[in-house]
Biopython code that builds the backbone (N, CA, C, O; Angstrom):
import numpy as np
from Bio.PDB.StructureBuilder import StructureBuilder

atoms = [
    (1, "UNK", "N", (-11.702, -22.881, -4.676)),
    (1, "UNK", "CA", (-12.210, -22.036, -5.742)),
    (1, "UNK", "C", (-12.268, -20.590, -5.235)),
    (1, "UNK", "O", (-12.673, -20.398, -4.088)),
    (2, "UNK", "N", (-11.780, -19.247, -6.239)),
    (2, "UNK", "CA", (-12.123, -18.343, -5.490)),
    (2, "UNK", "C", (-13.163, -17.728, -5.766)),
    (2, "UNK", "O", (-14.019, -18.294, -6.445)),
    (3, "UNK", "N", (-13.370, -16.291, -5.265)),
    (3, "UNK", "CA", (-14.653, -16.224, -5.298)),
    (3, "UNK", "C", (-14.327, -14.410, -5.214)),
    (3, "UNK", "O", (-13.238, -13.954, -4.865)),
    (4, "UNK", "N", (-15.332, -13.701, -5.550)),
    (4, "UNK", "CA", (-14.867, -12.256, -5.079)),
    (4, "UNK", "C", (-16.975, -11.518, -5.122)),
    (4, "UNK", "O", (-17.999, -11.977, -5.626)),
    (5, "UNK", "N", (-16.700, -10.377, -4.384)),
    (5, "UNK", "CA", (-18.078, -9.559, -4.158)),
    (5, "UNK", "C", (-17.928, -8.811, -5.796)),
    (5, "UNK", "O", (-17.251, -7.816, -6.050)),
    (6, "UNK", "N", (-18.628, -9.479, -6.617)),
    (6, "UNK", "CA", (-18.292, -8.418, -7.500)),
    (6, "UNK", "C", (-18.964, -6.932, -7.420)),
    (6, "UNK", "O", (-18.262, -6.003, -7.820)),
    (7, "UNK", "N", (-19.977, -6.706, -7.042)),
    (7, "UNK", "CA", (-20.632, -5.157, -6.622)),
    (7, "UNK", "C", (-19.144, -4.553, -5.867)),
    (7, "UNK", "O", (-19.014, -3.330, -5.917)),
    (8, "UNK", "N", (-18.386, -5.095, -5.398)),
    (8, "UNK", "CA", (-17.416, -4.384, -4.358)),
    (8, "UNK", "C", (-16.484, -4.048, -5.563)),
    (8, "UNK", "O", (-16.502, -2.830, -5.741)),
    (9, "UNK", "N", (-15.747, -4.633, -6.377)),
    (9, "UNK", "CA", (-14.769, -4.121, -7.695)),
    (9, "UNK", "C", (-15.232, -4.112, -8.960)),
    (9, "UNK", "O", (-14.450, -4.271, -9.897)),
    (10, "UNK", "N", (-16.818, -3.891, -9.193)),
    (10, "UNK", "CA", (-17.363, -3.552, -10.811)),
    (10, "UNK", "C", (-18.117, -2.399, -10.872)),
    (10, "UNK", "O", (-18.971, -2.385, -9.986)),
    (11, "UNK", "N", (-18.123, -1.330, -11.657)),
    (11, "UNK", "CA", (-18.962, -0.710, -11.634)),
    (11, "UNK", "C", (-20.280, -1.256, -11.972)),
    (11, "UNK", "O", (-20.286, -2.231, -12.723)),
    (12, "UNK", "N", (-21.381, -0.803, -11.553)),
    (12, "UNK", "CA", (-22.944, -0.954, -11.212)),
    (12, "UNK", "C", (-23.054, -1.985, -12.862)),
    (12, "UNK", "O", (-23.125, -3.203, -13.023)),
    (13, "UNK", "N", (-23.020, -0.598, -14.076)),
    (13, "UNK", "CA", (-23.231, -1.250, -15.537)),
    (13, "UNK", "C", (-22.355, -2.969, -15.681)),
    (13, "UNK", "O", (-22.773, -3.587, -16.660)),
    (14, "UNK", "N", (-21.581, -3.513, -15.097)),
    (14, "UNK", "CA", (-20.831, -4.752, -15.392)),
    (14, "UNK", "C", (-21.459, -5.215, -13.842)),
    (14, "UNK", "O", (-20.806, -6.254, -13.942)),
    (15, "UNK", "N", (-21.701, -5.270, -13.370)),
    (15, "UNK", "CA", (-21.461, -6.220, -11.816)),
    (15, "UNK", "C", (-22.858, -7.993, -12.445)),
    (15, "UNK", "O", (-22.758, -9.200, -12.226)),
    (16, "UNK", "N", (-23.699, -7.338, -13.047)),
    (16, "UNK", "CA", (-24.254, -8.532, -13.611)),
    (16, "UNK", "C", (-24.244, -9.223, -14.878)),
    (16, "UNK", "O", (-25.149, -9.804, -15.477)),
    (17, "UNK", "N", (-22.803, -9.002, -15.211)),
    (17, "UNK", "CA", (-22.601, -9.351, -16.652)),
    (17, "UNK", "C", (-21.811, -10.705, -16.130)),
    (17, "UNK", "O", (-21.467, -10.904, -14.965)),
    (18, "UNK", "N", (-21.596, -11.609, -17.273)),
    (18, "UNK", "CA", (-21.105, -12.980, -17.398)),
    (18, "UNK", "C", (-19.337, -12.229, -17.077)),
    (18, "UNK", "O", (-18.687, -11.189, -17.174)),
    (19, "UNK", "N", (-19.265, -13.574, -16.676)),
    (19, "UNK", "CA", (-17.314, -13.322, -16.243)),
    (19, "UNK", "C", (-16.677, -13.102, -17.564)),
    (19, "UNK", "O", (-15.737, -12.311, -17.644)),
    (20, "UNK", "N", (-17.254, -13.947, -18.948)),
    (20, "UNK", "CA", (-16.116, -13.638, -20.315)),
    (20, "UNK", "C", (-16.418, -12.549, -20.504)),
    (20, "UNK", "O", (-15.753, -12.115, -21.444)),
    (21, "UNK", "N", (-17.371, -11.521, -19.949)),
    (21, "UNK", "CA", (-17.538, -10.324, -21.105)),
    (21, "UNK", "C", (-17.054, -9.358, -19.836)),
    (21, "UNK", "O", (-16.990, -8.184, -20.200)),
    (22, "UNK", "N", (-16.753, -9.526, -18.659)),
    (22, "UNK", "CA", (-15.992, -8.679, -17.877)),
    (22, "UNK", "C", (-14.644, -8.718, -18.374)),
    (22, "UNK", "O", (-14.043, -7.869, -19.032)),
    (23, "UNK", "N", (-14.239, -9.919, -17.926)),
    (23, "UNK", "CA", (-12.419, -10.030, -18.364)),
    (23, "UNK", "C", (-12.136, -9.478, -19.905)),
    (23, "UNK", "O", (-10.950, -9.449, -20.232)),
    (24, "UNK", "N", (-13.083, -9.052, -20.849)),
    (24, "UNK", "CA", (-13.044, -8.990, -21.997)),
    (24, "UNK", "C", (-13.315, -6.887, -22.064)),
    (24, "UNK", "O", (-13.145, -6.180, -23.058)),
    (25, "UNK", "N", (-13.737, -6.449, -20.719)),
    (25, "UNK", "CA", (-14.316, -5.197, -20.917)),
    (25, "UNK", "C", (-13.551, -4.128, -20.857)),
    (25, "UNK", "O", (-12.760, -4.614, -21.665)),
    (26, "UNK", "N", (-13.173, -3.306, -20.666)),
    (26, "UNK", "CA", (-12.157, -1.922, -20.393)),
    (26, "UNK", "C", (-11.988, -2.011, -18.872)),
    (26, "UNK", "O", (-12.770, -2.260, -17.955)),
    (27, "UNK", "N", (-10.943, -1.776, -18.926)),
    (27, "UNK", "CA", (-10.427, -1.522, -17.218)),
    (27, "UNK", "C", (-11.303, -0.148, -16.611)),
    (27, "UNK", "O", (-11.303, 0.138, -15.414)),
    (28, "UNK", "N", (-11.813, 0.393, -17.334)),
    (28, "UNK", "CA", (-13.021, 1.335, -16.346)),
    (28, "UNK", "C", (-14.165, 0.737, -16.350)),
    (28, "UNK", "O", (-15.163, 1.435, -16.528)),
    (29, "UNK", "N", (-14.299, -0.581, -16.171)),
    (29, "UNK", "CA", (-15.127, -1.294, -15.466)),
    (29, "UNK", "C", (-15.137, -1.778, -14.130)),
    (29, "UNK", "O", (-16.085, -2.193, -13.464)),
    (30, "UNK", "N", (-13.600, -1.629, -13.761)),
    (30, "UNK", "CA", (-13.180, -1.750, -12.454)),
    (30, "UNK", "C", (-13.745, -0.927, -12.004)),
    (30, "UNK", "O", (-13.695, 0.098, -12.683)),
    (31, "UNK", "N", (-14.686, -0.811, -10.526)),
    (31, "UNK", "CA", (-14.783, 0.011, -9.710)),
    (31, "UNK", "C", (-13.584, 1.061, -9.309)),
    (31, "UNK", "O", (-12.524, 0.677, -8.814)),
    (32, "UNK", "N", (-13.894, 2.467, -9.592)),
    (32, "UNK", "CA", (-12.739, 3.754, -9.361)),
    (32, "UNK", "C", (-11.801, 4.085, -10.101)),
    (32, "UNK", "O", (-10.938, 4.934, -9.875)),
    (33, "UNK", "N", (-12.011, 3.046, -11.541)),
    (33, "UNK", "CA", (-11.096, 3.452, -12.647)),
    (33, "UNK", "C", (-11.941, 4.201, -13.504)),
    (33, "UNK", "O", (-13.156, 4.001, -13.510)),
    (34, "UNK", "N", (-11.505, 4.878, -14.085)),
    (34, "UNK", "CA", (-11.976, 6.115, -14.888)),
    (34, "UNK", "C", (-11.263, 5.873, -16.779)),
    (34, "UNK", "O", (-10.254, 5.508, -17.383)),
    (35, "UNK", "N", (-12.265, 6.245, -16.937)),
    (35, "UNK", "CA", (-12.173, 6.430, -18.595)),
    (35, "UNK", "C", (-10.583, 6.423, -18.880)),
    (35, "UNK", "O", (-10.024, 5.562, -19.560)),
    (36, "UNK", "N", (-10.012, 7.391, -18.327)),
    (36, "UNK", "CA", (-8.520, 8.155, -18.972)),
    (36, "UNK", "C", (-7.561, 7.844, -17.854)),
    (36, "UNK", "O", (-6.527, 8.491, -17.689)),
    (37, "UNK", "N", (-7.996, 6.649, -16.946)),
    (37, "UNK", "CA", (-6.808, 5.995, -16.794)),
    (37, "UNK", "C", (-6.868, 4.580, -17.431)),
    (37, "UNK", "O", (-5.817, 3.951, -17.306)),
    (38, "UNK", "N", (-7.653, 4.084, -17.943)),
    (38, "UNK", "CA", (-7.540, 2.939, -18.788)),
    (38, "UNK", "C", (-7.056, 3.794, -20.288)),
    (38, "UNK", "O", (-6.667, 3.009, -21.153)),
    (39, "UNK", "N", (-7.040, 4.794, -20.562)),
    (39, "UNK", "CA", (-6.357, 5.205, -21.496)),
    (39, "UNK", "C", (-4.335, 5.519, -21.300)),
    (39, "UNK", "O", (-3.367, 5.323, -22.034)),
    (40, "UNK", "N", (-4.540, 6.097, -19.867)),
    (40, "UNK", "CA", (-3.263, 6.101, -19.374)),
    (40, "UNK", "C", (-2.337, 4.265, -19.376)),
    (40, "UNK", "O", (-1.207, 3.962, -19.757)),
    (41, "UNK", "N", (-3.122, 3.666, -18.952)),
    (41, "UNK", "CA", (-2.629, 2.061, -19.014)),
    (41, "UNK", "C", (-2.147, 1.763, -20.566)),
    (41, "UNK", "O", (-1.039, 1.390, -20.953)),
    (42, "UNK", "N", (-3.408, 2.066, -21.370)),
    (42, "UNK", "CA", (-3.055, 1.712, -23.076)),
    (42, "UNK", "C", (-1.896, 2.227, -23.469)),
    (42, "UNK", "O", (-1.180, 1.488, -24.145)),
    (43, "UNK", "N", (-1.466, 3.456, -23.189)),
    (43, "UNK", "CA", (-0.467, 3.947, -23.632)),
    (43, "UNK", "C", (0.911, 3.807, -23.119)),
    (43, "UNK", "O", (1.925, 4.113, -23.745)),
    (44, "UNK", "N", (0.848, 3.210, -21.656)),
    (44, "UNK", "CA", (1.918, 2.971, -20.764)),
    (44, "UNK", "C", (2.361, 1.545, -21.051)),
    (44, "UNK", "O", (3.540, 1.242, -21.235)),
    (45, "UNK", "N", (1.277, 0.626, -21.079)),
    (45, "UNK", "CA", (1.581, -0.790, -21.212)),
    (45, "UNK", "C", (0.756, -1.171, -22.585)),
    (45, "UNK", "O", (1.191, -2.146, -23.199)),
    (46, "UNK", "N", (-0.052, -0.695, -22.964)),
    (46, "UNK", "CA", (-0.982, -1.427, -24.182)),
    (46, "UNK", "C", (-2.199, -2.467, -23.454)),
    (46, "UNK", "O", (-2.906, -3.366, -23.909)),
    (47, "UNK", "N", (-2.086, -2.019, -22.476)),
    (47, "UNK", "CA", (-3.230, -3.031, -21.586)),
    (47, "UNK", "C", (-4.729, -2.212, -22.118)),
    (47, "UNK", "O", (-4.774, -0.982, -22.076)),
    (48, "UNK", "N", (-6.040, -3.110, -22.660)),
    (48, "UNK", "CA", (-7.020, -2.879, -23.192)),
    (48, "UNK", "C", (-8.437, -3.029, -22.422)),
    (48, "UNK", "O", (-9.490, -2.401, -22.311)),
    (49, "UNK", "N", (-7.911, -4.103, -22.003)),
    (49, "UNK", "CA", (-9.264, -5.006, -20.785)),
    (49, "UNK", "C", (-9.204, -5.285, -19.514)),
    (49, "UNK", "O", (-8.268, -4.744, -18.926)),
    (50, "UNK", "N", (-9.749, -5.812, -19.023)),
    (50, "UNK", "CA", (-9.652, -6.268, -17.337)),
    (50, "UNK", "C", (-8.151, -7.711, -17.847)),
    (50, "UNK", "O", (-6.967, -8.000, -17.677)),
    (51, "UNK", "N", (-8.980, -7.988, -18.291)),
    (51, "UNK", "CA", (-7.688, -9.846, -18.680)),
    (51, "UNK", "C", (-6.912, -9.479, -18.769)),
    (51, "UNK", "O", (-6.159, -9.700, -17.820)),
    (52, "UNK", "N", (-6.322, -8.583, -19.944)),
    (52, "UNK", "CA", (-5.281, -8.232, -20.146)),
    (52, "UNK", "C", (-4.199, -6.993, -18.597)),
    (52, "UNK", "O", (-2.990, -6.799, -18.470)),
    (53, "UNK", "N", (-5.156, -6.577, -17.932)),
    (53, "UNK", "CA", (-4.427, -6.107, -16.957)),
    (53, "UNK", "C", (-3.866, -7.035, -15.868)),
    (53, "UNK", "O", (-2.766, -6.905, -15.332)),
    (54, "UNK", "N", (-4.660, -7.870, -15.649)),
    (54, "UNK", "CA", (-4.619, -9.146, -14.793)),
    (54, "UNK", "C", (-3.334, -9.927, -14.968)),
    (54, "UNK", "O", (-2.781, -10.493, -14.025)),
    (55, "UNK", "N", (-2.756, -9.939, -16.551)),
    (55, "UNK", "CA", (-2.069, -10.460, -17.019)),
    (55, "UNK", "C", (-1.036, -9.485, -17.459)),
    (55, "UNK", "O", (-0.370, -9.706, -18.470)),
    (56, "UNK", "N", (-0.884, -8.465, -16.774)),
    (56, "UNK", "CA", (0.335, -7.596, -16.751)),
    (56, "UNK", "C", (1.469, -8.019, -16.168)),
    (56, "UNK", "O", (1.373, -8.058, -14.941)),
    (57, "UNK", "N", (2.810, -8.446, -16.730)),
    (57, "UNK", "CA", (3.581, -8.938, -15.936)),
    (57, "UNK", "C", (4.403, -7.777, -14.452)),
    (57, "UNK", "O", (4.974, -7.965, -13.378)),
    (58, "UNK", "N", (4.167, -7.136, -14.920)),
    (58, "UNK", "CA", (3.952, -6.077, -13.403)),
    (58, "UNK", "C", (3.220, -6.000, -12.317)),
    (58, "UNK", "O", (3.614, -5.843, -11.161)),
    (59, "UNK", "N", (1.860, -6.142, -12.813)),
    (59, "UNK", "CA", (0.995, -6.443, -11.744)),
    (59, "UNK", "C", (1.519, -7.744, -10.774)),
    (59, "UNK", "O", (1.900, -7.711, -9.604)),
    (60, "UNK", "N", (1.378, -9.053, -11.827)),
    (60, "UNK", "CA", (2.190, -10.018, -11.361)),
    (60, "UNK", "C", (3.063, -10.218, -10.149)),
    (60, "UNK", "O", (2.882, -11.017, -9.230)),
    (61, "UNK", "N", (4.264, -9.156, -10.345)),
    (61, "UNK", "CA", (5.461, -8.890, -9.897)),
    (61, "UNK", "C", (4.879, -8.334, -8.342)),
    (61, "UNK", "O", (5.240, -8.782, -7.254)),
    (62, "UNK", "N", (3.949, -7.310, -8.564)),
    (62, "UNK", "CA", (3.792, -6.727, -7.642)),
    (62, "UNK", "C", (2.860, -7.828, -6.525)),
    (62, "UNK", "O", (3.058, -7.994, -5.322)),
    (63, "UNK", "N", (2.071, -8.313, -7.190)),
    (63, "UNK", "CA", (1.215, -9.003, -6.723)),
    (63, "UNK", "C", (2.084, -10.459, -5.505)),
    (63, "UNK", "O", (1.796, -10.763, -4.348)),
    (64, "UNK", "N", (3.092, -10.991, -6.384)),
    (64, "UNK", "CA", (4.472, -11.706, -5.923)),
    (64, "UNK", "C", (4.886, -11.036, -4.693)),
    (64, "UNK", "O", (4.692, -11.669, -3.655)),
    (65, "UNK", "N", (5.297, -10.145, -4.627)),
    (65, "UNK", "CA", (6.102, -9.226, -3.645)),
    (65, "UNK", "C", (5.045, -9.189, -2.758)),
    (65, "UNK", "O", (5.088, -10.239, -2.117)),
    (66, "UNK", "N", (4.400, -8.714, -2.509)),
    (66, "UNK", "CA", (2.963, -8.585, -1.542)),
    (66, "UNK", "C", (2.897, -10.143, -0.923)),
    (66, "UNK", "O", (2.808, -10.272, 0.298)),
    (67, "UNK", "N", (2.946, -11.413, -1.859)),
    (67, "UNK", "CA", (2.508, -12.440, -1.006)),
    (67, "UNK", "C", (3.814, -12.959, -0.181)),
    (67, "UNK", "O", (3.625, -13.647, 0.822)),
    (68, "UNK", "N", (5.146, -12.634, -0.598)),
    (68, "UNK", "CA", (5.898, -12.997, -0.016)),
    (68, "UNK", "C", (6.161, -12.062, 1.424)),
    (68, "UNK", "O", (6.966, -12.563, 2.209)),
    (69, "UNK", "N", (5.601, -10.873, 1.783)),
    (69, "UNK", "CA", (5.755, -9.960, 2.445)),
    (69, "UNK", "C", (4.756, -10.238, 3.946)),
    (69, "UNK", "O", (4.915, -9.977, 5.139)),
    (70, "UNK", "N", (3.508, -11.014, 2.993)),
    (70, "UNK", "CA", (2.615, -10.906, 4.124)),
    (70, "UNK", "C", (2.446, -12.814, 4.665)),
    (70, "UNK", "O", (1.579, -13.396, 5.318)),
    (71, "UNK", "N", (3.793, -13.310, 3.975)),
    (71, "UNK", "CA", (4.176, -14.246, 4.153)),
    (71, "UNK", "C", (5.314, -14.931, 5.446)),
    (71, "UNK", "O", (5.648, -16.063, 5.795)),
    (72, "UNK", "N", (5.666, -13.407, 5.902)),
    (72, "UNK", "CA", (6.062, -13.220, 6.674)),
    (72, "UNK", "C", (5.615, -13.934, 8.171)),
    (72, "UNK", "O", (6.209, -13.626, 9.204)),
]
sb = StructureBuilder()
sb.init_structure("model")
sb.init_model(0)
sb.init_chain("A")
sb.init_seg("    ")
for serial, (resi, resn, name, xyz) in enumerate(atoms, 1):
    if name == "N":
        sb.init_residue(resn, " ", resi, " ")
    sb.init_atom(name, np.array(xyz, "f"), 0.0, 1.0, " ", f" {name:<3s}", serial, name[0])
structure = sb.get_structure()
């Protein structure tokens, strides 16, 4: 099962919220994302929420490449 610090990637306002209403929240809920780059995302990809970024097939891609690298 995994598991993550959420205080380490939520900002303060989300770190004690339920997991559906994170994955459900604006990507400037991520810790160090900012208002107007979750606006930059909407307009680049149409990505709205944390889920929906998660589920970027780019991220994906990238995410792929990284495990095969450190697979090494």
């Amino acid at each position: 099962m995994a598991s993550i610090d959420l205080d380490k990637v939520l900002d303060k306002a989300w770190a004690d919220k339920p997991l559906t209403e994170i994955l459900a929240a604006p990507i400037s809920a991520l810790k160090g994302v900012f208002d107007r780059d979750g606006e930059l995302l909407k307009e680049a990809f149409g990505v709205t929420t944390v889920a929906k970024l998660a589920e970027l097939k780019y991220v994906r891609w990238a995410q792929a490449l990284a495990a095969l690298d450190s697979a090494k």
